[in-house]
Each structure stands twice: as structure tokens, then as C-alpha cells.
N, C-alpha and C positions, 0 to 999 in steps of 0.2 A: 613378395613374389608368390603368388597364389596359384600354384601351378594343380589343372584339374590332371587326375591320370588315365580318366574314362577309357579308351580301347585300352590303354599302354595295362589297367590293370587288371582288362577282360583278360587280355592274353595270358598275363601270370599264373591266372588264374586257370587257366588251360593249360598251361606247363605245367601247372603243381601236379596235374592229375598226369603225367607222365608215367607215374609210377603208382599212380591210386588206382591201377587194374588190377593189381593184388598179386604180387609177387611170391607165391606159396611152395615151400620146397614140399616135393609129393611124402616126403617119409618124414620130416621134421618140422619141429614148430619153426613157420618164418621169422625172421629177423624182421624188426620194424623201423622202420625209419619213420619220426615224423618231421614234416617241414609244412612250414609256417609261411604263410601269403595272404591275401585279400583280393578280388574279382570277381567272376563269376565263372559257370563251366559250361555258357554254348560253346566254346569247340572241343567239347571231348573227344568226340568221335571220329571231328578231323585228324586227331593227334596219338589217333588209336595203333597207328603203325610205327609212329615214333617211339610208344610205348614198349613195342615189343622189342625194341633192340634193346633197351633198357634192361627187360625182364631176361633176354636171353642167356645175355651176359651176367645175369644175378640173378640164378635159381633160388628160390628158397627166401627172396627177400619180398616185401610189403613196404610199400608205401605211405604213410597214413597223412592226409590231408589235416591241417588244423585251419583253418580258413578263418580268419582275424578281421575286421571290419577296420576297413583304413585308418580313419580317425581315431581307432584303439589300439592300434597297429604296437606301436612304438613303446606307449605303456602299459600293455599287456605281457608282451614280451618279455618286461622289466621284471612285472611282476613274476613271472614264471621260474624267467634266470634267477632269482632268490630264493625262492620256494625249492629250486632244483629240481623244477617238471619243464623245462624247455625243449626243444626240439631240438634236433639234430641238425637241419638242415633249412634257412630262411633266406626269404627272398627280402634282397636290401636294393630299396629304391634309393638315388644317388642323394635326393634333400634327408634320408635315415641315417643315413650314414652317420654325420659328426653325433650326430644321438649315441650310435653302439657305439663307436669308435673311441667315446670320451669314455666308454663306460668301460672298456678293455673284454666286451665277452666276445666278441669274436677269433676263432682264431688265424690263426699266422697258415696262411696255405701256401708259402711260399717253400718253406719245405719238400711237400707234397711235389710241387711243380718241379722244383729243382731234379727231385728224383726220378721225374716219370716224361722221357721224352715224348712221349704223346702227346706232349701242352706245351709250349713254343708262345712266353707270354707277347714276343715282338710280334706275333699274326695277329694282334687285336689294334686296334686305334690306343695308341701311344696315351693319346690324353685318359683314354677311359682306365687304363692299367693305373697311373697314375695319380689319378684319383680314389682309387679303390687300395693306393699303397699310401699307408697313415705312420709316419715314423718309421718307415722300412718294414712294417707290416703289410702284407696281403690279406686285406680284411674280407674279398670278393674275387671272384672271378667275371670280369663283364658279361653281359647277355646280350645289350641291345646301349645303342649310342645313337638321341633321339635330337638334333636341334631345334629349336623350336620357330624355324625362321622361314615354316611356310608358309607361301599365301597363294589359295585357292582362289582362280578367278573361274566365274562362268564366261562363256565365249561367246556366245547367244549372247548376250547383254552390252557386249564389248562391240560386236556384229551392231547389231542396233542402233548403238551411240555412234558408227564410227569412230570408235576408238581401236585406235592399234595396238595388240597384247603387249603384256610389259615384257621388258628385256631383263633378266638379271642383275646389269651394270645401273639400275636409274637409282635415283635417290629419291629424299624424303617430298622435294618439291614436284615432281616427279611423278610422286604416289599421288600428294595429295591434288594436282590438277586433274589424273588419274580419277578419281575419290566420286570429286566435284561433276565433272561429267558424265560419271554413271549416276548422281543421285536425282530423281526424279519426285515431282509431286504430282499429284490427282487435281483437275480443277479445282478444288477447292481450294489448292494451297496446302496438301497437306501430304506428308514426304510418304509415296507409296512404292519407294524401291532406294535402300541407300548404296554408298559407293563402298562401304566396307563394316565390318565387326569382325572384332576377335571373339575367340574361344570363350576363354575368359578374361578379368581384365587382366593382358600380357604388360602391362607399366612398365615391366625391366628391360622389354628390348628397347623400348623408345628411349631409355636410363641410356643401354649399352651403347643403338648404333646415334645416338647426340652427342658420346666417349662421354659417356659418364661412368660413377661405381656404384655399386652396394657400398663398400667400404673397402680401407684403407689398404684392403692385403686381404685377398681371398683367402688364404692358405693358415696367415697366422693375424685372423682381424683384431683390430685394437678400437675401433671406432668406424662408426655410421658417415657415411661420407654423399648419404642424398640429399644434403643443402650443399652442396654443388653449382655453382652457373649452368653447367653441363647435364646434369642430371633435374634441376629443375625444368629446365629448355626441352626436356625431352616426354618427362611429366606431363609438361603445358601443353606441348605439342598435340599427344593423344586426347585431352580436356578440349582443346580447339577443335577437334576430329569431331565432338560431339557438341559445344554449346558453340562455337564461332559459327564454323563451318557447314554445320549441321550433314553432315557424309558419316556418321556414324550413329547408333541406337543408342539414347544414356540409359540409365537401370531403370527408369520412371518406364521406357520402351517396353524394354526388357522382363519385367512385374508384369506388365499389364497384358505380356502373351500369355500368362499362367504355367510356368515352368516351361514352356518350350525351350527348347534347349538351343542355341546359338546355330549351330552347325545346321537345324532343322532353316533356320532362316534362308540358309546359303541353298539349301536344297529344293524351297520351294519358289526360288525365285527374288525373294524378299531383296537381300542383299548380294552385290557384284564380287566381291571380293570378301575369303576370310582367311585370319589368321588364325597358325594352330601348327600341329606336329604330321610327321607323315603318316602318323594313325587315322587319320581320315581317311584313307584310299579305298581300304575295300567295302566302308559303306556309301563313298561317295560313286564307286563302282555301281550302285546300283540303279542311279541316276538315267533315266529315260528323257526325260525332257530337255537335256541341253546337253552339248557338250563341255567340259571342263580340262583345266593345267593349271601346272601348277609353277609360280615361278620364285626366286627369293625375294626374303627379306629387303627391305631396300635400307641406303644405306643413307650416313646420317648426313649433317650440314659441311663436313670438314674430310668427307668419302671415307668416314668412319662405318666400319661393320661389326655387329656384333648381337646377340640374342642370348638369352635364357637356353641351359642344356637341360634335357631331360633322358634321363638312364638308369640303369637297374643290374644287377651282379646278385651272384648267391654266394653266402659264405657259411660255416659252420659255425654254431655255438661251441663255445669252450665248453668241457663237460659232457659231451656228447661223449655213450658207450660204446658209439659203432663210430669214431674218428673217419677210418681209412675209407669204411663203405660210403659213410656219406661225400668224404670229399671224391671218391666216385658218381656216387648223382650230380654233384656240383660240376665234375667234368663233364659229364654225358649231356647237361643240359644247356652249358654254354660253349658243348662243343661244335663241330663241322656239323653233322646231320642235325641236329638241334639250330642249327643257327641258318641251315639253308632253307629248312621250313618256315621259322620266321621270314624272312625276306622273300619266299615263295608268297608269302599271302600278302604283301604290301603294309602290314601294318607296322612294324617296327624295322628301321635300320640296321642290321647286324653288329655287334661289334668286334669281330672278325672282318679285319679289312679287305682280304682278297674276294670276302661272301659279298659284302656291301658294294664293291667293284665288280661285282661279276653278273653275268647275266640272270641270275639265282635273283638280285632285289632288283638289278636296271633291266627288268623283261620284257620292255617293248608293249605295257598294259599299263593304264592309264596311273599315276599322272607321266604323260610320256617324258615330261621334259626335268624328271628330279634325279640327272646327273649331276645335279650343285653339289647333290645332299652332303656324300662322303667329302668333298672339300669346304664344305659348311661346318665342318667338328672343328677347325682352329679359330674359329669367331664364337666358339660357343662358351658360357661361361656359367658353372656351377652355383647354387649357392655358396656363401660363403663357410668357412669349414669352423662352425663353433656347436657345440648342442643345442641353443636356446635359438639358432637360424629363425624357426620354423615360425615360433612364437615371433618374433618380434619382428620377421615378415608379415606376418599375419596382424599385428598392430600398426605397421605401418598402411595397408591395406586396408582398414576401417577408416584410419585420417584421410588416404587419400578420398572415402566417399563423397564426401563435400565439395570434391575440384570437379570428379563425374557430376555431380547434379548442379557443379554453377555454383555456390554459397561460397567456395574458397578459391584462392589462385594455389597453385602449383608451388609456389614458393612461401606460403603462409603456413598450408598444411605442412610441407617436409621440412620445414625450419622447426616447427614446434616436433613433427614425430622426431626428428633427430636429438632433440633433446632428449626427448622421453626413451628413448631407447640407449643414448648415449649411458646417461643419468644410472638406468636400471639394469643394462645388461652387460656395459663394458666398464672393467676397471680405469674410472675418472671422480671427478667432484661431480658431486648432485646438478646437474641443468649441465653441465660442460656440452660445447657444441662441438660438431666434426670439426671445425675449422680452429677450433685450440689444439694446444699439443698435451698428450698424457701426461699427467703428474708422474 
């Protein structure tokens, strides 16, 4: 599950700076906090008044920015926690998690909470608390609960084909009649407008709403369970999108725009429909030539629902000298004012539920129709909770290249990765396949 986090890690990135306006008490040397993120910082200045509540409330304190590069994220971090130069205060994206979580340096804010009625952990989405609680530890406090079961359609395109927008309730057959008749060629025969892409390749929802798994038990996995009939069937499915069917871009497409970036297709026309997170809004707000909605995921052959969750929480390092201060940034920033700016700007979901329900993210500004969203968190499904997730996501994701380009079926490739992942990363015998039982 190769999940990209493009806005989701712009914004972080303009959170962390929250407090990077420089918190300096006038007659004493400030206190430093640093905390630890990956993104970029175009919204600083939107968030420049969020800042100040922060500062107001902590005279005398500093901020300090450590801005980590994603893909170093996790072990640099490692590195730091051993050295004892870690930060205070880190931003943990939901696939990081079994990473710290295995490792014990987070700590336990459950304390913190208990003691301070200003945090009321039942105002968040049930499932994101729960997630973020590993062994009756609170390793996080939520920020944002993101499903990943959007699909952006342009309506111009829709207009055109006489085709009638999708409904929420349709399915997979559904889509792809859908698909098929928005996909257009150029005389020549050659496909100049398709009927959909995703972000990137999203493989797991087609896994989830076919009722398939990742594996055997999210929470305590023992084994790889994508040689599945169900989770092949859904593999295939997406593979058929692209060499059956041809209503989707394969990577050959894809290469040969020179990094354009997927989401860029949707915007200029290219393609009818894309899949992705509701982080698309406020750049697809800027869209002049067409108008656009948004509507769910569709569901699978057996009116199965279910998608890839993407989400994010901050928690303290263990070791941190200023505990108490930082688990105050940690409140301030996945609290009420913090959470109704996010959902002010459409890019991420709240995860504060009465923020995500309220006029604050459903504001009547495009996509008008993503009242799903907040009832779309109980279809949504984490990675699985092991350290080595990431990795051996990430290898199943190479095998599956050869179903994108046509050389393998769907049930070729996941039979052998489930071996190979079986084999190396879950306690069994060498080649054991998901469908044996553990020794």
C-alpha cells in the first residue's frame, strides 16, 4: 500500500511552524521545544494567527523546527532517540506508527489527558483514538482522519457523454460502465481522454471493497493474506482498468508525461474521474475550466465497502526535558482552533468529530457533495499494526508492477509476494503461504 502524502504532508509542514514564530520570553532565555515533521512551509502565513494563540498562552517559549525528509523520517528519528538528541515533540503519520510504537519511545499522554479537562478523548473519531492507543498506551493525540475513498469526477465530461454523475450507493460494475464511457480516442485510435486514474497506485481499496485483507488481523497480524480469491479479484480488477479495458493510464502512460503528476491529468482535462484523499480540494479549487464533485468510493461485487485510511496525531518523545510543555503543543495543535483551520481550508478532515460535522469542513465550497466523508471513517482501514508494514508494503508493490504493465495476472504476482513476505517477515517456515496455519 504505497500511500503518497503530498498536501497531507504540506500541511504538517505548516503546523510545525505553529510555534516556529519564536516564542521569546522578553527578560529570559526561551525555552525550546523542538519537534520533528517533513512538508513544506507555503502556509506559514496563513497560520500566522493560529500561531499567536499558541505564543500567547507560552511567553518565553521557542519553537524549533527539525524538518526530516519523509523517506528519512522514521530512521532518523531512531537515530536521534539513541544518541539522546531527539526532539520533544513529533508528528506521527498513522503507517509510522507500528515503527515507534514497537520501539517504546513514545510516551503514554494518557496521563496528561486524564488530568486536564480541556481534552475530552470521546470529541475525536472513536476509530482514530484507537488507533493511536497501542497496549492501553496513548502514543498520539489525533489531528486529522483522512479516507482515502475519493473520487473526483469533472462534470463538463460527464455533460458531454451524457452520462449521469455517480451516486454514492453504485458499485464496482457501475464505475466501470461509468469508466468506459467517459474514455475517448482521437481518430487515430488513440485514447485521448480516459475514464479514470488514481493518485497513485491505490491496489488496497480494490483489496478492501472486493472484502479482501492485507492480512490475517490488523491489530495483531500473523500472516499475509493477499492470495486471497477476494483480494486477487480486486488486484485484477484495477489491472483490467488498465490492459482489458483500457479506461485507465498503465505506468508506460504515466513515464512518458515526464513526472507529471496524476492529479495534473484530472485538472487538465486528461482524465474523467480520480482517485485520492480530500486533500485535493483546495488545489482543485483553483480549476477554471470545468466544474468538479466529488463522490465515494464505490463499492465492491458483494456491496462490500471499504478503502485505505490515511492519518496523523503528535505525540511526545520519552526523554523530552520540557514533558508537560510539549504535551501542551501537542494539545494546542490537535485541538478546537487548530482543528477548525484545518477543515477551514478543505484539505484534511478533522479528527474532532463535531469539527468534521460542522459547517467548519461541510462549508458549502467545493467539493459540495463530501458529506460521506465523516461516515466513510468506519470503512476505512489502517495498515496493518507490525514495524516492518512499510517494507513489505512496499515489496509487495514492485511484484505487483508486472500486473500494471500486463506480464503477470493478479494471482501470479500475490501468490509468489505472499510467500516472500510470508517466508521473511512473519513468524512461519521459509515459503509458507497465507493459506497454511502458523507453526
Amino acid at each position: 500500500m504505497l500511500r503518497k502524502t503530498g498536501s497531507l504532508l504540506a500541511l504538517w509542514g505548516m503546523m510545525v511552524l505553529l510555534g516556529g514564530a519564536g516564542c521569546r520570553g522578553p527578560e529570559s532565555k526561551p525555552i525550546v521545544l523542538r519537534w520533528a515533521t517533513w512538508g513544506d512551509v507555503s502556509g506559514t502565513n496563513i497560520l500566522q494567527a493560529a500561531v499567536d494563540g499558541f505564543k500567547k498562552a507560552h511567553p518565553g517559549v521557542e519553537v524549533q523546527l527539525d524538518r526530516i525528509p519523509f523517506g528519512e523520517y522514521i530512521s532518523k528519528l531512531l537515530v536521534q532517540y539513541s544518541a539522546g538528541m531527539a526532539p520533544d515533540v513529533v508528528a506521527v503519520n498513522c503507517d509510522m506508527l507500528p515503527a515507534f510504537a514497537s520501539k517504546g519511545i513514545l510516551a503514554d499522554l494518557k496521563p496528561y489527558v486524564d488530568k486536564d479537562p480541556s481534552v475530552q478523548l470521546t470529541d475525536y473519531f472513536p476509530e482514530a483514538v484507537e488507533h493511536y492507543t497501542v497496549h492501553g498506551v496513548l502514543t498520539a493525540i489525533p489531528s486529522d482522519i483522512s479516507p482515502i475513498c475519493v473520487i473526483y469526477y469533472n462534470k463538463k465530461k460527464f455533460d458531454e457523454a451524457g452520462v449521469p454523475y455517480p451516486k454514492n450507493d453504485w458499485d464496482q460494475d457501475q464505475f466501470l460502465k461509468t469508466a468506459r464511457e467517459l474514455t475517448k480516442k482521437d481518430p487515430k485510435g488513440k485514447i485521448s481522454q480516459f475514464g479514470f486514474v488514481d493518485e497513485w497506485p491505490i491496489w488496497d481499496a480494490w483489496v478492501y471493497t472486493f472484502n479482501g485483507q492485507m492480512v490475517d488481523n490488523e491489530q495483531k497480524p500473523s500472516r499475509c493474506t493477499l492470495d486471497s480469491p477476494e483480494a486477487i479479484a480486486g488486484v485484477q480488477f484495477r489491472a483490467d482498468l488498465i490492459n482489458r479495458y483500457k479506461v485507465m493510464p498503465g505506468p508506460a502512460y504515466i513515464t512518458a508525461m515526464g513526472g507529471l503528476g496524476n492529479s495534473q491529468l484530472f485538472i487538465n482535462g486528461t482524465v474523467a474521474m480520480y482517485h485520492s484523499g480530500i486533500w485535493q480540494s483546495p488545489a482543485f479549487r483553483q480549476i477554471r475550466d470545468f466544474d468538479w464533485d466529488v463522490v465515494e468510493f464505490p463499492k465492491g461485487p458483494q456491496g462490500h465497502r471499504g478503502f485505505p485510511m490515511d492519518a496523523a496525531g503528535y505525540g511526545v518523545l520519552k526523554g523530552s526535558p520540557h514533558p508537560e510543555l510539549a504535551y501542551e503543543l501537542v494539545k494546542y495543535l490537535t485541538g478546537e482552533t487548530a482543528e477548525k483551520y484545518i477543515g477551514a481550508t478543505g484539505l484534511i478532515q478533522p479528527a474532532i468529530l463535531k469539527v468534521a460535522q460542522s459547517k467548519v469542513f461541510l462549508d458549502g465550497q467545493k467539493p459540495l457533495s463530501k458529506g460521506f466523508l465523516p461516515g466513510s471513517v468506519k470503512y476505512g482501514h489502517y495498515r496493518s499494526f507490525d514495524p516492518d508494514v512499510m517494507e513489505w508494503t512496499n515489496l509487495v508493490g514492485s511484484e505487483l508492477d508486472r500486473v500494471w504493465n500486463g506480464t503477470e495476472t493478479a494471482a501470479q504476482a500475490l501468490k509468489k509476494a505472499v510467500r516472500e513476505v510470508n517466508g521473511k517477515f512473519f513468524s512461519r517456515s521459509e515459503g509458507a503461504g497465507s493459506n497454511q496455519k502458523v507453526p
